[in-house]
Structures are given as C-alpha cells and as structure tokens.
Backbone as ProteinMPNN parsed JSONL, in Angstrom:
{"seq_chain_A": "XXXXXXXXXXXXXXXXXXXXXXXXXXXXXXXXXXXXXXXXXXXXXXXXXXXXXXXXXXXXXXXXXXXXXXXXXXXXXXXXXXXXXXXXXXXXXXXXXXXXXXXXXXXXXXXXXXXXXXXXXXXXXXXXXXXXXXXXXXXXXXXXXXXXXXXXXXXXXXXXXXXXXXXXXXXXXXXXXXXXXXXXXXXXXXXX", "coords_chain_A": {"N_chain_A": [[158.764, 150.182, 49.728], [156.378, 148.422, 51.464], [155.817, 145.454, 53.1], [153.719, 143.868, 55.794], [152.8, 141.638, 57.091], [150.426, 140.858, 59.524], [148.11, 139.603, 61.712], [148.461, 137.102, 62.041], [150.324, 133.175, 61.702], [152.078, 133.891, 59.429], [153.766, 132.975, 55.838], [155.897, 134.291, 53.877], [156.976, 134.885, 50.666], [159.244, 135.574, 48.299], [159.823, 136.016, 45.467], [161.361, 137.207, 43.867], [162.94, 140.346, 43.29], [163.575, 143.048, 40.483], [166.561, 144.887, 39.948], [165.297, 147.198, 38.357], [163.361, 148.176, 40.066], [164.78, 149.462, 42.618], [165.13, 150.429, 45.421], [163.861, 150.774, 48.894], [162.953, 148.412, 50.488], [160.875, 146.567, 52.965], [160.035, 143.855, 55.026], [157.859, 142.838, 57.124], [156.653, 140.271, 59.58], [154.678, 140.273, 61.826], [152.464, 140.101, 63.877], [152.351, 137.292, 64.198], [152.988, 134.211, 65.771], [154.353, 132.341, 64.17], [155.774, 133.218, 61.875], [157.184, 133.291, 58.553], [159.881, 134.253, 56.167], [160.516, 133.498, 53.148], [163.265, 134.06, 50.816], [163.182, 133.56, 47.443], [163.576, 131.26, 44.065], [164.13, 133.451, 42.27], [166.985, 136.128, 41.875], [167.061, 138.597, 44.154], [167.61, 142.329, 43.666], [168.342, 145.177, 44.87], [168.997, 147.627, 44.09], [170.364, 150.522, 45.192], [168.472, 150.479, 47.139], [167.534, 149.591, 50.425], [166.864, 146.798, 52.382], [165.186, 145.209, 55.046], [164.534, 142.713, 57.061], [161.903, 141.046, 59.008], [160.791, 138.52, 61.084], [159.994, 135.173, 62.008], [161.475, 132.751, 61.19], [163.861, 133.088, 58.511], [165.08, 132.457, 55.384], [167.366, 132.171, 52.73], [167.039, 132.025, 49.913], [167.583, 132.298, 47.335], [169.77, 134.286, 45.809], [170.216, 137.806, 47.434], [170.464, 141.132, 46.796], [171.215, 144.316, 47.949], [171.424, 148.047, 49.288], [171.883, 147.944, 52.156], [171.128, 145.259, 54.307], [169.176, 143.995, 56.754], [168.58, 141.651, 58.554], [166.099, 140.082, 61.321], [165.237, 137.961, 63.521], [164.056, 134.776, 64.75], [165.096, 132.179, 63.81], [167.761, 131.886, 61.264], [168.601, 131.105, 57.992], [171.468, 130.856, 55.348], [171.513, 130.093, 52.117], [172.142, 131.781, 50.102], [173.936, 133.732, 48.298], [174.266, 136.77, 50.336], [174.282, 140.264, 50.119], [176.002, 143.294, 50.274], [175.856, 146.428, 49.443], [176.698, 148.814, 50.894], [179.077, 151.241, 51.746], [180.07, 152.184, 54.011], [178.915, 152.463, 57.968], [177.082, 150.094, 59.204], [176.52, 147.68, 56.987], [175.629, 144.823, 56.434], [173.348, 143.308, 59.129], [172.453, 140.939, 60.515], [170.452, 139.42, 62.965], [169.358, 136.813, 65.501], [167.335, 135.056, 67.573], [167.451, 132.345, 67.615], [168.986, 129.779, 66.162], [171.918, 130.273, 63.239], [172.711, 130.23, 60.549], [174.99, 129.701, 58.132], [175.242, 128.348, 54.781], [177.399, 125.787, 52.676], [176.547, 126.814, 50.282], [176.153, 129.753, 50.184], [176.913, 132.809, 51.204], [178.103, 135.789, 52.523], [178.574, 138.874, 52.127], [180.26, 142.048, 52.177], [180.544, 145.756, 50.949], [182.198, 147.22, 51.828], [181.204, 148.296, 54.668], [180.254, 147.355, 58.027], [179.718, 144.085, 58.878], [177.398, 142.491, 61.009], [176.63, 139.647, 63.045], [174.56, 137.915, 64.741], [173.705, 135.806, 67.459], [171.604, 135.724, 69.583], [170.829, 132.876, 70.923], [171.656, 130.806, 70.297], [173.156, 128.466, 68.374], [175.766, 129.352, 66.06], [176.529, 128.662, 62.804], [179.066, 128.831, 60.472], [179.647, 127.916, 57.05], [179.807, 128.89, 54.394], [181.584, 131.53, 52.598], [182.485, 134.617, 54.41], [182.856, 137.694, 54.132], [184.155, 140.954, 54.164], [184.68, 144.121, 52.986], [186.761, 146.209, 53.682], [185.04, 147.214, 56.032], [184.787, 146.045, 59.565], [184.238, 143.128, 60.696], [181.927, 140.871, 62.79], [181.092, 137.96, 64.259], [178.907, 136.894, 66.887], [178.448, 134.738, 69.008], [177.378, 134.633, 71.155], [176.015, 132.704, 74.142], [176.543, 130.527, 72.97], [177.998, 127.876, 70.676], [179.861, 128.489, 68.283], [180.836, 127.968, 65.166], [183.273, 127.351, 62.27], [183.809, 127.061, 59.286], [184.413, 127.756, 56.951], [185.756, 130.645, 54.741], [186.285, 133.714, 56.394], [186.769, 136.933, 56.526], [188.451, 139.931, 56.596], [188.775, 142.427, 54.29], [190.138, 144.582, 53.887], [191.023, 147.594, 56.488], [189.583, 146.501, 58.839], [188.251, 145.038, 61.598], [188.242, 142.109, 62.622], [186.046, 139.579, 64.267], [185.823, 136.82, 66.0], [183.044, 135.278, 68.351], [181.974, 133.251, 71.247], [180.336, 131.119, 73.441], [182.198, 128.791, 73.027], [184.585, 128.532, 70.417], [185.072, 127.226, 67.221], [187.162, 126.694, 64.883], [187.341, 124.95, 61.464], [188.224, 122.956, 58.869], [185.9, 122.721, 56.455], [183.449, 122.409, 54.059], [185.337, 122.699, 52.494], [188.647, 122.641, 51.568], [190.072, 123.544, 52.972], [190.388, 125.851, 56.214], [190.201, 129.107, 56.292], [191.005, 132.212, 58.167], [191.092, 135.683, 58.738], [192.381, 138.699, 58.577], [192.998, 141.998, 56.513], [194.694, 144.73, 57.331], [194.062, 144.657, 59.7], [192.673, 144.009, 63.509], [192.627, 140.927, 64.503], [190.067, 139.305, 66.494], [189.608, 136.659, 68.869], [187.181, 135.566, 70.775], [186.825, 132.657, 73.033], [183.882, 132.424, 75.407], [183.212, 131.346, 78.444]], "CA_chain_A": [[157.661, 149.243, 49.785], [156.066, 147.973, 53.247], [154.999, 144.329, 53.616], [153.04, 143.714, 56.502], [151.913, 140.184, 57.396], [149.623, 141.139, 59.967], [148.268, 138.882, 63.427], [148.748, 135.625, 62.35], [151.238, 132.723, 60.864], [152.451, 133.947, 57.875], [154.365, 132.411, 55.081], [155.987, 135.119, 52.91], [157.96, 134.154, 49.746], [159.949, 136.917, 47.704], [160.393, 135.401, 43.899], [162.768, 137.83, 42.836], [162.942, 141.724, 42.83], [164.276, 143.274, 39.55], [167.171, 146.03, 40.359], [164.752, 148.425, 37.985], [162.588, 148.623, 41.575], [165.942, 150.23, 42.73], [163.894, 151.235, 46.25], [163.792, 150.2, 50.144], [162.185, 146.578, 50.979], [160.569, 145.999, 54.039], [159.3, 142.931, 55.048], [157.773, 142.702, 58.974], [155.39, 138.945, 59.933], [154.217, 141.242, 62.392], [152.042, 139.28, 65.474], [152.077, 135.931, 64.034], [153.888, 133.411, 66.331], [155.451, 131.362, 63.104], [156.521, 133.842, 60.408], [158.523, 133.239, 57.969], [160.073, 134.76, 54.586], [161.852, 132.956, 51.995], [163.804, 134.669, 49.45], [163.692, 131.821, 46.319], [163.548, 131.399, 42.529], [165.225, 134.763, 41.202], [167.704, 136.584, 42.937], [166.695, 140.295, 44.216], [168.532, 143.129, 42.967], [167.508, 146.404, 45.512], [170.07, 148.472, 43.661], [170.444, 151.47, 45.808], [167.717, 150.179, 48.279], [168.188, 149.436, 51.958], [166.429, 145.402, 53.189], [165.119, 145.087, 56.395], [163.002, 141.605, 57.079], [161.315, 140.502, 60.515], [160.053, 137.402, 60.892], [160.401, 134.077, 62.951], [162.391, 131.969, 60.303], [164.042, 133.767, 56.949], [165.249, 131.678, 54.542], [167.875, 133.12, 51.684], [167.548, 130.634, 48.904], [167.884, 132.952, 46.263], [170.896, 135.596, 45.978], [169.977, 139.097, 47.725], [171.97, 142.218, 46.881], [170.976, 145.585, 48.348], [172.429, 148.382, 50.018], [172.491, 147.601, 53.451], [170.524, 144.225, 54.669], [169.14, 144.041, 58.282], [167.496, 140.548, 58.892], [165.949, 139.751, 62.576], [164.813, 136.694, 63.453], [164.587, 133.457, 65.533], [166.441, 131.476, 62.769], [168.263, 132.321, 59.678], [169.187, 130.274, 57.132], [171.648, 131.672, 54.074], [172.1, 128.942, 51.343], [172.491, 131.709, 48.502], [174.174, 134.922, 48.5], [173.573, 138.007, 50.6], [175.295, 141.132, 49.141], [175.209, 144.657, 51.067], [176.972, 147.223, 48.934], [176.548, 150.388, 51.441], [180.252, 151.511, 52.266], [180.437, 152.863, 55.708], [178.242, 151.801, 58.397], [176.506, 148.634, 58.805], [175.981, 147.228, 56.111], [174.722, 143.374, 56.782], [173.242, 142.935, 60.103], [171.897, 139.211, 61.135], [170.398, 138.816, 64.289], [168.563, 135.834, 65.718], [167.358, 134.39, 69.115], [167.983, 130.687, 67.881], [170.451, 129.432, 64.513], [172.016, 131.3, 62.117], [173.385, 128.691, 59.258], [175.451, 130.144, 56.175], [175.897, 127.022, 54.22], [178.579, 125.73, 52.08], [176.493, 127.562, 48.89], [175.442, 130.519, 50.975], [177.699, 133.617, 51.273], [177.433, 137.071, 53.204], [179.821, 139.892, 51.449], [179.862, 143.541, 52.39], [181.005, 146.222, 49.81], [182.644, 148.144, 52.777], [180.223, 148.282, 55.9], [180.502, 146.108, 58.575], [178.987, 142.941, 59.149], [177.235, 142.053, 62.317], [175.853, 138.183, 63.254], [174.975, 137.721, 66.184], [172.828, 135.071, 67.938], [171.811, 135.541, 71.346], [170.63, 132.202, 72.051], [171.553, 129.836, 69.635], [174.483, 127.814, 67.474], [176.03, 129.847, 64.336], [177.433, 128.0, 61.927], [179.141, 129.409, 58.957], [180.411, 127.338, 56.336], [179.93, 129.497, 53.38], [182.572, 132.74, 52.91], [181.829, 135.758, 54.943], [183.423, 138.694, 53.823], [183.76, 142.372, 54.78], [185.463, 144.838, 51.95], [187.361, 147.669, 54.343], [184.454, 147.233, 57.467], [184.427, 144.946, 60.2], [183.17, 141.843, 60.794], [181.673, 140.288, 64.07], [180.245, 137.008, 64.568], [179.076, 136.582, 67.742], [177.169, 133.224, 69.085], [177.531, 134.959, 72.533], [175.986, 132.17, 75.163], [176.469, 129.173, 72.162], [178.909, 127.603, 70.08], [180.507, 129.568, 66.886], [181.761, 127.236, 64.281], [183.601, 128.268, 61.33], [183.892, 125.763, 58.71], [184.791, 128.314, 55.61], [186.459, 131.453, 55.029], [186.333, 134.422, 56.761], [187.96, 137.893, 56.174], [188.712, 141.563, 56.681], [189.878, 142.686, 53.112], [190.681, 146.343, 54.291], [191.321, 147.393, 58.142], [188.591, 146.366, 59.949], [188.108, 144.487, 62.827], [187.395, 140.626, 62.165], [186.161, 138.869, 65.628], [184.554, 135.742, 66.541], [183.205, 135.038, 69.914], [180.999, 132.257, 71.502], [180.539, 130.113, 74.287], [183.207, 128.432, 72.35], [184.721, 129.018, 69.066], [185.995, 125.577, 65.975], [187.39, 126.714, 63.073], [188.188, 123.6, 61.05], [188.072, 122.999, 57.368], [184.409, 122.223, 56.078], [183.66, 121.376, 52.838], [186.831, 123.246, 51.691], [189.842, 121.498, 51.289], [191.026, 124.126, 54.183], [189.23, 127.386, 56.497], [190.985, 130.754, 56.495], [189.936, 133.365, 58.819], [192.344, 136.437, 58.247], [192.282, 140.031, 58.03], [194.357, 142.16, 55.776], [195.742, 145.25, 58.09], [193.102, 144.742, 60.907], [192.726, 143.308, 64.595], [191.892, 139.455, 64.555], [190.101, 139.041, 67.954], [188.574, 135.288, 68.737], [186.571, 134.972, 71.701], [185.811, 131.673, 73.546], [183.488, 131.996, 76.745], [182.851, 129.716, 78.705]], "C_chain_A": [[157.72, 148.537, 51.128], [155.584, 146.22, 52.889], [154.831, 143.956, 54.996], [152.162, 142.379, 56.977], [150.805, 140.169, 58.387], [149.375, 139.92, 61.494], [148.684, 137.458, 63.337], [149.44, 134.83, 61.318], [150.945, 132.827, 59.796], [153.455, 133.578, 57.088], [154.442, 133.391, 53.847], [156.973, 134.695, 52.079], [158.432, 135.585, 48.49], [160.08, 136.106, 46.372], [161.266, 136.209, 43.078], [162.397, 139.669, 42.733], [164.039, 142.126, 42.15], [165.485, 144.775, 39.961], [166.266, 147.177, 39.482], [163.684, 148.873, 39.581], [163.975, 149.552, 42.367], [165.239, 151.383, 44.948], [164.23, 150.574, 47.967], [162.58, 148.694, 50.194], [162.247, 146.837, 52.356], [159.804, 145.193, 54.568], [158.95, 142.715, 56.694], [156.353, 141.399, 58.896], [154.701, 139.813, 60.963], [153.627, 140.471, 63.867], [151.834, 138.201, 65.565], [153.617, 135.178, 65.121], [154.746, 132.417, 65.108], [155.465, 131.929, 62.316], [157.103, 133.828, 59.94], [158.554, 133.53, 56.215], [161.237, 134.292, 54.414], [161.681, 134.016, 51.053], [164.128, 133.27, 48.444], [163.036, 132.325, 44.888], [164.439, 132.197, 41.876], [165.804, 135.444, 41.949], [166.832, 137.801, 42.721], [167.85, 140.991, 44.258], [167.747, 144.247, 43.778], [168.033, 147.22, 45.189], [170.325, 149.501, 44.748], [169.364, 151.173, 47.442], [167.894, 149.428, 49.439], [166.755, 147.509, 51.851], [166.68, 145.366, 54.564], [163.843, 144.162, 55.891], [163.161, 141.071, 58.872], [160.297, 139.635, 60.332], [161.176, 135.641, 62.125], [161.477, 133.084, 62.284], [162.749, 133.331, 59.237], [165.319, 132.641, 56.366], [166.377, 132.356, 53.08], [168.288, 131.765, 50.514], [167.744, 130.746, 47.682], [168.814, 134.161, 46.39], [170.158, 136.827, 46.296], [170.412, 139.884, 47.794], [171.099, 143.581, 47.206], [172.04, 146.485, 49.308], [173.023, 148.534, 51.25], [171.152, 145.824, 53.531], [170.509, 143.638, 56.17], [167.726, 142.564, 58.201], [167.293, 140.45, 60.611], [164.912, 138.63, 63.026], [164.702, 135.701, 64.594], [165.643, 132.522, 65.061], [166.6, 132.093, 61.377], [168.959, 131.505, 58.988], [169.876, 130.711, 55.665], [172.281, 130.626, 53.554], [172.2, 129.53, 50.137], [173.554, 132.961, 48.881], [173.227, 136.567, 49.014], [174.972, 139.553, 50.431], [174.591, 142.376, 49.892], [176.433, 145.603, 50.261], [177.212, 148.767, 49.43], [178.52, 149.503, 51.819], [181.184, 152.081, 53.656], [178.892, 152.532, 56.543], [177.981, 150.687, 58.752], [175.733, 147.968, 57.7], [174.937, 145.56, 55.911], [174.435, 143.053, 58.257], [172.171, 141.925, 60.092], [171.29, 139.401, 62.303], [169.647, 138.073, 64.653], [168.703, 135.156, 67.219], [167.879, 132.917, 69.01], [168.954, 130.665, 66.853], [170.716, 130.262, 63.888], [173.127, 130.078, 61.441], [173.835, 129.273, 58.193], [176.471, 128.727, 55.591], [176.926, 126.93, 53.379], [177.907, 126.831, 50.656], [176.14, 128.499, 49.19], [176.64, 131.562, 51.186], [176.959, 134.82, 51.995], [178.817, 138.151, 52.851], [179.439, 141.331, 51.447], [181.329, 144.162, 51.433], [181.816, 147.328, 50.328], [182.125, 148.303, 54.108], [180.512, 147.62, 56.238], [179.625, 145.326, 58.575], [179.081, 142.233, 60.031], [176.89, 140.24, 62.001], [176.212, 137.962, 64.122], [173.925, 136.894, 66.511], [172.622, 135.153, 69.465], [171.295, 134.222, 72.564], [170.872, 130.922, 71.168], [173.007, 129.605, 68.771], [174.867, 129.165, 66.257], [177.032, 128.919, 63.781], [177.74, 128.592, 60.066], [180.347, 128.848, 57.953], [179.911, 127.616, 54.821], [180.82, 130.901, 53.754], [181.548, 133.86, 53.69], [182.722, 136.81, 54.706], [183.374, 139.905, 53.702], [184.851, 143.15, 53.754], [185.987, 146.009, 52.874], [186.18, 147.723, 55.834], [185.043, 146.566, 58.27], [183.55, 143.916, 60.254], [183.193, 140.907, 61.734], [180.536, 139.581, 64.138], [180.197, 136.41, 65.673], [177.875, 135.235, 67.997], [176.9, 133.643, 70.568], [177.319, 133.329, 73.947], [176.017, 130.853, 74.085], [177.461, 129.135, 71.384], [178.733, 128.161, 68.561], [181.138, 128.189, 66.152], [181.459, 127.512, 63.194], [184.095, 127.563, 60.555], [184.853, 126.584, 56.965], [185.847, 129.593, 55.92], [186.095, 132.458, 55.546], [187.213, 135.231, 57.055], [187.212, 139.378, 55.852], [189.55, 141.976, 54.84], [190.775, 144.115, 53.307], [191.391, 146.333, 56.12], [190.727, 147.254, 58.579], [188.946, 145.419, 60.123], [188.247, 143.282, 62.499], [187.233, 139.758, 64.122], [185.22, 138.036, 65.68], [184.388, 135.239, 67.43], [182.058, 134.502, 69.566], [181.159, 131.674, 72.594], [182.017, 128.88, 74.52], [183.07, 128.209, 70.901], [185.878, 127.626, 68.181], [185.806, 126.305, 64.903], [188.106, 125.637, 62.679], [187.201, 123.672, 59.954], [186.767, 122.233, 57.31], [184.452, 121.646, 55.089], [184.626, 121.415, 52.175], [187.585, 122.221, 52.095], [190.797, 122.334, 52.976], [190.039, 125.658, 54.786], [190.359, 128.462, 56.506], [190.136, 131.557, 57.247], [191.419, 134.107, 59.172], [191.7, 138.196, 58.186], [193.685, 140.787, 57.359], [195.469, 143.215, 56.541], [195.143, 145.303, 59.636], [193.309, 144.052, 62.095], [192.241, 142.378, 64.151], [191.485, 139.423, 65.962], [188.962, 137.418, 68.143], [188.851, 135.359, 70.72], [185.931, 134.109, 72.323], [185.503, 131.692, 75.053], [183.343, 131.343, 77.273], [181.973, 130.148, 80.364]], "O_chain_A": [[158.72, 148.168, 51.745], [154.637, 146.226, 52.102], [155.899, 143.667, 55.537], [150.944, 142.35, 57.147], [150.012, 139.278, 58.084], [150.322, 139.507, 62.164], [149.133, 136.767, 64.252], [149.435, 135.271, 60.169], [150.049, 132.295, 59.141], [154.487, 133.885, 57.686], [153.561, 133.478, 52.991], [157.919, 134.11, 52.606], [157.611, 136.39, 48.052], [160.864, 135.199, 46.654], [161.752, 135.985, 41.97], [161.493, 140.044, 41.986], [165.186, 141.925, 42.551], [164.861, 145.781, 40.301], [166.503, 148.299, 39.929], [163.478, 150.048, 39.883], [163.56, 150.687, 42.6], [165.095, 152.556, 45.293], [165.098, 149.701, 47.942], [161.453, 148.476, 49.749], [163.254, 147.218, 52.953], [158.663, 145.631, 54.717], [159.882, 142.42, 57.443], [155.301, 141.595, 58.287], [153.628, 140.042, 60.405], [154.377, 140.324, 64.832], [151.285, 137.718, 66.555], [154.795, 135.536, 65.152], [155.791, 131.847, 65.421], [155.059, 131.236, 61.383], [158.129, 134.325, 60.406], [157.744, 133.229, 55.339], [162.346, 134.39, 54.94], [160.707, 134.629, 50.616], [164.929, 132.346, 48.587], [162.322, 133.294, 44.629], [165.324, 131.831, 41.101], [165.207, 135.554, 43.019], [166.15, 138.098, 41.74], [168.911, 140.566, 44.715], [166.555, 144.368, 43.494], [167.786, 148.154, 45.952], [170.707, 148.741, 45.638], [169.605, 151.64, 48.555], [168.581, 148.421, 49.266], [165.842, 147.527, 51.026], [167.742, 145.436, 55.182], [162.893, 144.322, 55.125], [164.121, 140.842, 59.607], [159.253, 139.782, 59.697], [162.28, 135.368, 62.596], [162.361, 132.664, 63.031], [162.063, 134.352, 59.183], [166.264, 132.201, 57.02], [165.766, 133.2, 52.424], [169.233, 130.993, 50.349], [168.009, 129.826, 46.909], [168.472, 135.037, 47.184], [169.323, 137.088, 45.431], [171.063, 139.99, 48.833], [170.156, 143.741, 46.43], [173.042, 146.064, 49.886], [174.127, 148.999, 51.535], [170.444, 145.584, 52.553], [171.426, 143.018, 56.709], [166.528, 142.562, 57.921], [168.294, 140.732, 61.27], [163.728, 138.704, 62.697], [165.47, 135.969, 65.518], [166.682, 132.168, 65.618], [165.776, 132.626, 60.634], [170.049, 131.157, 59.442], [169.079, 130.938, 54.755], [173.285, 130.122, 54.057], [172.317, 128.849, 49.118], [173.926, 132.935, 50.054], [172.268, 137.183, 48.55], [176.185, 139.586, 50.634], [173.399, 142.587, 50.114], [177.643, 145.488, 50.455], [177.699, 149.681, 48.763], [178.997, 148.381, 51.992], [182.345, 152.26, 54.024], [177.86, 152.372, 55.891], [178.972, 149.978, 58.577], [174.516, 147.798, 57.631], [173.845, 145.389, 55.368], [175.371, 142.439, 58.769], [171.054, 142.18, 59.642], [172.259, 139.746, 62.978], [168.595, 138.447, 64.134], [169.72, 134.836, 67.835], [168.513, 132.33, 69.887], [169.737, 131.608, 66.739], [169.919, 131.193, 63.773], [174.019, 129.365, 61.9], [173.073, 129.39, 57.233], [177.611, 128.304, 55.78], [177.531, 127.988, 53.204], [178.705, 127.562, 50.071], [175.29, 128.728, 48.33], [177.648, 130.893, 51.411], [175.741, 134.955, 52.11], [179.912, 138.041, 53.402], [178.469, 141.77, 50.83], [182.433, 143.663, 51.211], [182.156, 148.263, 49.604], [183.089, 148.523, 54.842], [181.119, 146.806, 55.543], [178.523, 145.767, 58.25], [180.025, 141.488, 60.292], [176.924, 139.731, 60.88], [177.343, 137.791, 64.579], [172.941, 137.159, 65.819], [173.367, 134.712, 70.339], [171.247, 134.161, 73.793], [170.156, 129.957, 71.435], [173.81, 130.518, 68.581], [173.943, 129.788, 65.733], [178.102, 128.546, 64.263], [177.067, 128.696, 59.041], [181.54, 129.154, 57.979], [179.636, 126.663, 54.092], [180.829, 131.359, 54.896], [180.322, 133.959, 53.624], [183.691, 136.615, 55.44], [182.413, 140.246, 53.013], [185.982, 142.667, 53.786], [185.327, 147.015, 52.614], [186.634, 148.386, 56.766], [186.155, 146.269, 57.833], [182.367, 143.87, 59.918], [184.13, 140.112, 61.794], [179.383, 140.011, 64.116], [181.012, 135.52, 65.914], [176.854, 134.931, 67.38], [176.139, 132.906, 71.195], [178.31, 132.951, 74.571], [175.307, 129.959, 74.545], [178.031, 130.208, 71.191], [177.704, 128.222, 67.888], [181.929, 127.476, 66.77], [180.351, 127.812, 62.748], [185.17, 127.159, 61.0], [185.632, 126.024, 56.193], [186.566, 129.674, 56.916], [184.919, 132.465, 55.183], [188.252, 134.915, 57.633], [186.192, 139.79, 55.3], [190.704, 141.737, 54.487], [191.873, 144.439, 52.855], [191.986, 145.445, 56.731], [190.841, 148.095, 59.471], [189.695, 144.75, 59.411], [188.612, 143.474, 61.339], [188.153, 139.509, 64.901], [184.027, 138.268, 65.485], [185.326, 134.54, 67.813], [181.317, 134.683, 68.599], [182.347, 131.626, 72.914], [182.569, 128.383, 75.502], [182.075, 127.872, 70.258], [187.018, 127.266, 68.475], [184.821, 126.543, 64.203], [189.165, 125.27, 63.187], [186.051, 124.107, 59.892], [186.563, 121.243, 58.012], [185.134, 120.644, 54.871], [184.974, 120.55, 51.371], [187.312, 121.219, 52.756], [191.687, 121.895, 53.704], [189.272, 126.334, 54.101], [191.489, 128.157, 56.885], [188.915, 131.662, 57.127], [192.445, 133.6, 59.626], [190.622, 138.576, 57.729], [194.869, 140.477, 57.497], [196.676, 142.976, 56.558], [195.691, 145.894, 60.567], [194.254, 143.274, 61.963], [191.343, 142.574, 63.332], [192.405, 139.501, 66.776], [187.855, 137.234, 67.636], [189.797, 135.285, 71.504], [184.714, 134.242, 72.451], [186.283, 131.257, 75.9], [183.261, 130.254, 76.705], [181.47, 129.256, 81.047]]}, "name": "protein", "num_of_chains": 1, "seq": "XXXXXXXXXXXXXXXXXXXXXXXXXXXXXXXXXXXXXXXXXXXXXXXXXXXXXXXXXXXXXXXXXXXXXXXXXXXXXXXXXXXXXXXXXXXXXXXXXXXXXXXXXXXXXXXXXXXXXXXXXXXXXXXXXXXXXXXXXXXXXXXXXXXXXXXXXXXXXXXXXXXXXXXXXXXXXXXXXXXXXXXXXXXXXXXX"}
C-alpha cells in the first residue's frame, strides 16, 4: 500500500494497522513544504511488511513493528516503540536533516539488522533504549551534539558506535545509562 500526500502541507495520521494487513507500508508527503505523519492511537503490526515514511516531521506515538522501518525526515520524534524484526541487513534506518528525539517512553529494537540514526544537521537525543539483536548499531549526530541519556546495546557482535560533534552519555531518567555491546567493537566518536 502507497500513500501519497501529494503538492501541498499534509497532515497524515496512521490509527493503527492490524498485523492481518501483513504487507509493505509506504507513506511519502510528497511536495508539501510541512508534512507530517503521526503514528497514534493503536499500535501497527506490518507482520512480514517492510515501512518506509517521508515526510517533514514523523511522529511515533503509537508502537510500530514491521520488518524493516526506513523513516526520512527533517525531525523525528519516537515516544512509543519502533520494532524492525528483519534479521540481516538494515533493519531500522532514521534519518533526519534537523532532531531525532527517542524519549524516555520511546524505544527503537532491531530483531537482528542493524540500526542506523543519523542526523545530518541537527541534535539526537536518545533517552529511551536502543537496541540491536546480533546487527549493528550507529548513531550518528555527525556536525551536532549526540546525547545518550538511556541504554544502548549490541546484544550479538555487532558494531555499536556513537559519533557527533560531541558525544554525553549520562544517566536520564534511569537511575543509570549503559551503552555496551556483548562480543562487538564499541566505537564513540566526538568531533569537533
């Protein structure tokens, strides 16, 4: 399934897809200068189906589980769960010209695949878990500050790296942050 917002600001809102749809999602704002899709109300379930959304804001305010999940954006905001259960590959890729925010109730968990986030012009802040099952996982803020307020982790051998302009991990709402992999490289990059 295609959605298509077409030339001008659009405001798309997802209320919940049932895993019996079991199918590809694609959501594109298309030539509007302010597009934006919230996911809210009921979580989506894409069982087997791939998520790809384009749009100027996206919003995750309801849990999203599919099998890979490619958001692209200006800002991204994840205050529920995003769930990518492909096993090789990329499985969750983020990318955004300005913020990327995974809040304290907001998670990003791959079922093996790696998991990109990358901002090329703006803050990331991730103080909900981010977690990669046997992929990698690279959060880059490249020319802006990375801060890492929760946990973050390699459960298998992949990679885990976080680079930025400069990079604060310090305990958020947790009582403490972890950022760890289990047989993998840890690589933390602060530019400057």
């Amino acid at each position: 399934l295609t959605i298509n917002g077409g030339d001008g600001d659009d405001a798309i809102s997802v209320q919940g897809v049932d895993a019996v749809f079991d199918a590809d999602l694609t959501i594109d704002g298309q030539g509007g200068a302010n597009d934006s899709v919230t996911f809210e109300t009921t979580a989506s379930d894409l069982g087997t189906g791939d998520l790809s959304v384009t749009g100027e804001d996206i919003n995750v305010n309801s849990a999203v589980d599919a099998s890979s999940v490619t958001f692209s954006a200006t800002t991204i905001d994840v205050t529920a769960a995003v769930t990518a259960d492909a096993v090789t590959g990329t499985a969750v890729d983020l990318s955004a010209s300005g913020a990327i925010n995974v809040s304290t109730s907001g998670s990003i968990t791959s079922g093996g695949g790696d998991v990109g986030v990358v901002s090329t012009g703006g803050t990331i802040d991730v103080n909900g878990v981010v977690t990669g099952a046997g992929g990698n996982v690279s959060i880059d803020a490249q020319s802006a500050l990375l801060t890492v307020g929760a946990n973050v982790s390699t459960t298998g051998i992949g990679t885990l790296s976080l680079s930025g302009a400069g990079v604060t991990v310090t305990p958020g709402a947790a009582a403490s942050t972890t950022v760890s992999t289990n047989t993998g490289l840890l690589s933390v990059d602060a530019r400057t």
